[in-house]
Rosetta silent file (secondary structure, phi, psi, omega in degrees, C-alpha in Angstrom):
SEQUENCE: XXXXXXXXXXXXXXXXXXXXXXXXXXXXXXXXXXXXXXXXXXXXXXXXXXXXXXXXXXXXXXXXXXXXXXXXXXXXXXXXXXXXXXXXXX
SCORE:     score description
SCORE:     0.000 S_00000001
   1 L     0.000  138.789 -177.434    5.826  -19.661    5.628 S_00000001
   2 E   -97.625  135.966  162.974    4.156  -23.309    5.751 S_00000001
   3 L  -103.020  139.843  168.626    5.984  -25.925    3.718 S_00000001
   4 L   -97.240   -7.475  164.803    4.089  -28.265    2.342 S_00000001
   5 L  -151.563 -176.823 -159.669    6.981  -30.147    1.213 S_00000001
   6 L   -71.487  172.165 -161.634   10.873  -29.664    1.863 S_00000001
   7 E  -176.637  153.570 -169.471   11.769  -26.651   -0.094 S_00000001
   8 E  -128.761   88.388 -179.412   14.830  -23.969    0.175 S_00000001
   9 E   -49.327  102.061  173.955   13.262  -20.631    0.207 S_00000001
  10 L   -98.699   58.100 -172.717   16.335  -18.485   -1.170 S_00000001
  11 H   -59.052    5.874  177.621   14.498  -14.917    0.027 S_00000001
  12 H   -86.804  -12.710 -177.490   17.485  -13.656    0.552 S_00000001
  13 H   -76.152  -15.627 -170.984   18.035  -13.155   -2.801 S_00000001
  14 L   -74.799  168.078 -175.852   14.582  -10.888   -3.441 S_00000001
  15 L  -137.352  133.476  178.074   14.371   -7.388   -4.521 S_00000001
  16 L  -123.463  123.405 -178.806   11.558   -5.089   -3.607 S_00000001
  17 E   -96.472  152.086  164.036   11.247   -2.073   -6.469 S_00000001
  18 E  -151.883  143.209 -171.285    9.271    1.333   -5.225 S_00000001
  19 L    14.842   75.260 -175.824    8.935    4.044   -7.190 S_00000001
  20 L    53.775   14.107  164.866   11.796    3.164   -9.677 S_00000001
  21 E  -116.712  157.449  170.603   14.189    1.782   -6.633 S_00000001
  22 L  -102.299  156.102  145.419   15.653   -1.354   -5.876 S_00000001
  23 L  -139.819  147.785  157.458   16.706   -3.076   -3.100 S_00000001
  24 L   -89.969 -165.574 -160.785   17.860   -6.613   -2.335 S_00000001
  25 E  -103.219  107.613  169.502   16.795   -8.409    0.939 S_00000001
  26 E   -81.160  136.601  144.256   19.574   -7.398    3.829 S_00000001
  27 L  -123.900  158.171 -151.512   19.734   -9.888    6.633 S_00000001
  28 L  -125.309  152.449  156.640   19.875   -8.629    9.508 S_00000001
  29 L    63.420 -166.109  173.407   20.612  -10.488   12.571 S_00000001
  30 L   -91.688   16.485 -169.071   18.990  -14.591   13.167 S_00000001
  31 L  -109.258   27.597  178.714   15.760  -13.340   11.981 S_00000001
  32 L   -91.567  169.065 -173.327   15.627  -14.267    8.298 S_00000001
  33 L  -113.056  -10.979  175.990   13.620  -17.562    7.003 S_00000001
  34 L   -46.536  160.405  170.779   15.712  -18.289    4.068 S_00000001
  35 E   105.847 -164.441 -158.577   17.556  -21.873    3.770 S_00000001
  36 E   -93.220  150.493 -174.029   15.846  -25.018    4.096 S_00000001
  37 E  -133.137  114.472 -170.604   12.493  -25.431    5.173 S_00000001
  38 L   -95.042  140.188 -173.003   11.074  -29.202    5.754 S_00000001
  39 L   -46.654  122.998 -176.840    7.497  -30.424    4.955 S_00000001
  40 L   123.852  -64.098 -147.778    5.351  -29.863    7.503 S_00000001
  41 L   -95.217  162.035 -167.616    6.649  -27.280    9.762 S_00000001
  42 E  -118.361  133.518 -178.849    5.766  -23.516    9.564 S_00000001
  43 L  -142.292  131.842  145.404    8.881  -20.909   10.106 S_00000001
  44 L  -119.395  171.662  174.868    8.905  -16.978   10.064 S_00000001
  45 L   177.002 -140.497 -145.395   11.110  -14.194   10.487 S_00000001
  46 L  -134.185  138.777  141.063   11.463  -10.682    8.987 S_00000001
  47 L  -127.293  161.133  163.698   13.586   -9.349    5.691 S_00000001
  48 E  -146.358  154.891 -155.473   14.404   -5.802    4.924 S_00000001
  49 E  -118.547  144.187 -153.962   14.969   -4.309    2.207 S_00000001
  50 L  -127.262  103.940  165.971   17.362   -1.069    2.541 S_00000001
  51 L   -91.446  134.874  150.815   16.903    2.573    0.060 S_00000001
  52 L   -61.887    4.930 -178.043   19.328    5.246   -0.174 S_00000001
  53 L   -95.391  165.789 -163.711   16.597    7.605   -0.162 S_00000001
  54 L  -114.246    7.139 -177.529   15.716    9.712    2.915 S_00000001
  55 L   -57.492  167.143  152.673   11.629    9.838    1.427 S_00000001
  56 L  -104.603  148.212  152.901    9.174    8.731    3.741 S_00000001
  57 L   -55.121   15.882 -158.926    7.055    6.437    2.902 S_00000001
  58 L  -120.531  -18.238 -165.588    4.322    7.758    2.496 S_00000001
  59 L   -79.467  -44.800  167.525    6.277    9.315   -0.232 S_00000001
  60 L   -62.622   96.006 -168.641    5.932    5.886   -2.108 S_00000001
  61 L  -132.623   12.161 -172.011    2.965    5.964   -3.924 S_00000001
  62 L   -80.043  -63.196  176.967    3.059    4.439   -7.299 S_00000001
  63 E   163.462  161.616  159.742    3.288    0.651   -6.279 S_00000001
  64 E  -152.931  161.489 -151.257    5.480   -2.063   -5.435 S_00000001
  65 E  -125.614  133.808 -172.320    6.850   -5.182   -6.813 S_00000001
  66 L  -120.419  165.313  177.180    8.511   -8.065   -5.035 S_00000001
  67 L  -154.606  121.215  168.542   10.441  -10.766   -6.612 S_00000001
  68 E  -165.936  174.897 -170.349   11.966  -13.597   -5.436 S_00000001
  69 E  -115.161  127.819 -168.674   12.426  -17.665   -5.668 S_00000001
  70 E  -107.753  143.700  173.020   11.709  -20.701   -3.771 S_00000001
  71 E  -110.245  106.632 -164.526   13.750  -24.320   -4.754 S_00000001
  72 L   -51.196  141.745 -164.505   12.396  -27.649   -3.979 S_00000001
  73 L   -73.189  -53.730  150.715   14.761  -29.126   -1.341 S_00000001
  74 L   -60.050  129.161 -173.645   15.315  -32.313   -3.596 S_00000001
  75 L   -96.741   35.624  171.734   18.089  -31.643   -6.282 S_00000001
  76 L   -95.021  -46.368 -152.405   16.117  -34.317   -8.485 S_00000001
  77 L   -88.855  136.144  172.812   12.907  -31.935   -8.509 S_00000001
  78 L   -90.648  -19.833 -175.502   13.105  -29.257  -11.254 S_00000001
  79 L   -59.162   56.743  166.963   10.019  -27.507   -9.691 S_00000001
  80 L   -54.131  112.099 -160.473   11.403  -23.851   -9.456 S_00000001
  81 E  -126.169  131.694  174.717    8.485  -21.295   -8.386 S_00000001
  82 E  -113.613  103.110  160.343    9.825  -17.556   -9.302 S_00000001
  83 E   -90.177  120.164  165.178    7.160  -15.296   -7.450 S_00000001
  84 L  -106.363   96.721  161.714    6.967  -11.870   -8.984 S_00000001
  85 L   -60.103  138.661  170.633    4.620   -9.634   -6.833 S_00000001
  86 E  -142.016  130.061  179.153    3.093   -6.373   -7.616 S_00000001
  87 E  -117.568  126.150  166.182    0.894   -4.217   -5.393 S_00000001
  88 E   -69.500  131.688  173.837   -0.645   -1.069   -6.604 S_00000001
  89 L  -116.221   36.287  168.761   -0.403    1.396   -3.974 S_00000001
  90 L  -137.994    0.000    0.000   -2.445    4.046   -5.001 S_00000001
């Protein structure tokens, strides 16, 4: 993720639905990007998202929808961006 200005990514918070399951975003380990992010600098890392199902994936074939929110870094700026993704996977 690039920020173009400071900004608090809370991805930890997202939910990825497939085929009528949910999951929120486990972090695992130092490798999540949530938290503050400053203008300017570009940061990754990895989330996963954890099913109680034993499918393969391959199994998943309807589509899937991500959802989560990023919060401008100043608590003056009201500029809340809610992304709700959807990918058809068939």
């Amino acid at each position: 993720m690039a920020a173009k200005k400071d900004v608090d990514p809370l991805l930890n918070i997202s939910s990825l639905s497939v085929d009528g399951q949910q999951a929120d975003a486990a972090i695992v380990g130092g490798s999540d990007f949530s938290g503050d992010i400053n203008a300017g600098v570009t940061k990754d890392g990895s989330l996963y998202y954890i099913f109680d199902s034993n499918d393969d994936l391959s199994n998943f074939t309807k589509g899937l929808r991500w959802k989560g929110e990023i919060f401008p870094a100043d608590s003056n700026d009201t500029n809340t961006k809610e992304y709700d993704l959807s990918l058809d996977l068939s």
